[in-house]
N, C-alpha and C positions, 0 to 999 in steps of 0.2 A: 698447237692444237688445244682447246679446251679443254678440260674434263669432263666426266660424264656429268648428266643433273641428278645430286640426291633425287630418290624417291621413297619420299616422306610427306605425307602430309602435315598442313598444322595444325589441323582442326580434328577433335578428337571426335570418334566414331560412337555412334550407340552400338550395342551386338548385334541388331540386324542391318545396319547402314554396311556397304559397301563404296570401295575407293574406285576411281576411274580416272584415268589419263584420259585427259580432252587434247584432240586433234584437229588440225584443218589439213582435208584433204582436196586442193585445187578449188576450197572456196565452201567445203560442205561439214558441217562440226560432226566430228567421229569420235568416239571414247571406244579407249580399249580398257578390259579389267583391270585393277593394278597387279593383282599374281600373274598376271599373261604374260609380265613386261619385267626384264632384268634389267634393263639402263635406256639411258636416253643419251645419244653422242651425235655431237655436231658432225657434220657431212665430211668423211674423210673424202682421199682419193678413193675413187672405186676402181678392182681391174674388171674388164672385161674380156669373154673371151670371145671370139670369131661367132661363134654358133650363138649368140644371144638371141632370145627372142626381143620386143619390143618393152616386156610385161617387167624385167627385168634392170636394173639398175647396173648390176656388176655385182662382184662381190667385193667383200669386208675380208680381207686378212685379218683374222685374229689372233695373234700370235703363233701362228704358222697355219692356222685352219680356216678354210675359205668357206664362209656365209652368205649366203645367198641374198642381195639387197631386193626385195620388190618393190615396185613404186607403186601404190596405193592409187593413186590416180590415174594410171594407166591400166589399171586391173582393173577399176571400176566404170572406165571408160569416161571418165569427167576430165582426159585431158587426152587429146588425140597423139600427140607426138610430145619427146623427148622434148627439155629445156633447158636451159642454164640452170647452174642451183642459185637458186635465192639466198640471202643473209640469213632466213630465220632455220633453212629447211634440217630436218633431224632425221637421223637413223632410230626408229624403234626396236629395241635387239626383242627376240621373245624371250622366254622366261629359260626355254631349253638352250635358250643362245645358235639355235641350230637355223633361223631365218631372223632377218631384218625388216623392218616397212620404213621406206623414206615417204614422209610426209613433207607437207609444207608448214605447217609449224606446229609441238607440242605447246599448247598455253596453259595448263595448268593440271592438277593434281585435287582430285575432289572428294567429296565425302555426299554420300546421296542414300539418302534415306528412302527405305522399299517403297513410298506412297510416291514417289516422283519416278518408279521406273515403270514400263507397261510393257508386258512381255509379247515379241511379233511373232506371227506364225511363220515357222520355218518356209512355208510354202510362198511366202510375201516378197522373197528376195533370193538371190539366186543361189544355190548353195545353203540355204538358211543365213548366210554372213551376217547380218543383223538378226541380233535376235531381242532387243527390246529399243524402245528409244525412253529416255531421257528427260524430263523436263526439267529445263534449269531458268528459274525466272521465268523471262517469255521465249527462251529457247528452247526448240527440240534437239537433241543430240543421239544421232546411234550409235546404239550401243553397240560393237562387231563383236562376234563370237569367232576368239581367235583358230580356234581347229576348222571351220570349215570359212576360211578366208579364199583358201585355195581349197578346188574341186578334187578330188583323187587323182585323177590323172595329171592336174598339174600339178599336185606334191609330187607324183613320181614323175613326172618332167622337169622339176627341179632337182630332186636326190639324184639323177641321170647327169646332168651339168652339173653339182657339185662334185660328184663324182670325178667326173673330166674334169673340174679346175685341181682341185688334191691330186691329180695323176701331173697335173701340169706343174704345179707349186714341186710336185717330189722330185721330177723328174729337173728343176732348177736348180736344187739344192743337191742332187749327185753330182760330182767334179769332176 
């Protein structure tokens, strides 16, 4: 398996420029914060468990503690059903390590100065999940605001299935 990808940029920052991880998710450029994000790791196995929803990847064993993988594409509805993983596709760990987001490929690590970001009204998108977009060049790119990615009920529909994978992982490991 690979290693994870430094996250470091090269390019050195002013004090008000901010870092973002540029994403494609099924085809749509996303940036997440650079503090949102602990690592970047190529697509291990994922287990799943029986009860999975659709929104849900599997989980990440991480050293005995099961993370919850979401697929970004399927939460945002830009991709109807499950696929094969692709060459480039990556695990985003969050910064708590406590969820994942599998993308279709992390491309880069940026430095973006306050005049190129436009902050969206929380009311523009569902959850507020984007909360500015981006311009890079002639791209726009959203920016996601990682706490409200998932709605309240479905963080606590996920801490309910972490919960039962950890009941599952302990209940392996008693002999």
């Amino acid at each position: 398996m690979e290693a994870a990808l430094p996250l470091s940029s090269s390019r050195p920052a002013s004090a008000a420029s901010a870092a973002y991880l540029l994403l494609d998710v099924a085809g749509v450029a996303c940036a997440l914060p650079r503090a949102a994000v602990s690592e970047i790791l190529p697509l291990p196995n994922l287990f799943r468990l029986p009860t999975l929803g659709p929104l849900l990847a599997g989980f990440l064993n991480l050293g005995g503690v099961p993370v919850p993988v979401v697929d970004l594409a399927r939460l945002f509805g830009l991709r109807a059903a499950a696929r094969d993983p692709g060459p480039y596709d990556h695990l985003v760990l969050a910064a708590d390590r406590a969820t994942a987001f599998l993308v279709d490929r992390v491309s880069d690590l940026v430095t973006v100065e306050p005049e190129a970001v436009r902050s969206v009204s929380g009311r523009q998108t569902l959850n507020g999940c984007v909360e500015a977009e981006i311009t890079l060049g002639d791209r726009l790119v959203h920016a996601l605001a990682p706490a409200r990615i998932l709605t309240l009920e479905e963080q606590e529909r996920l801490a309910a299935l972490t919960r039962a994978a950890q009941d599952r992982l302990a209940a392996l490991a008693v002999g």
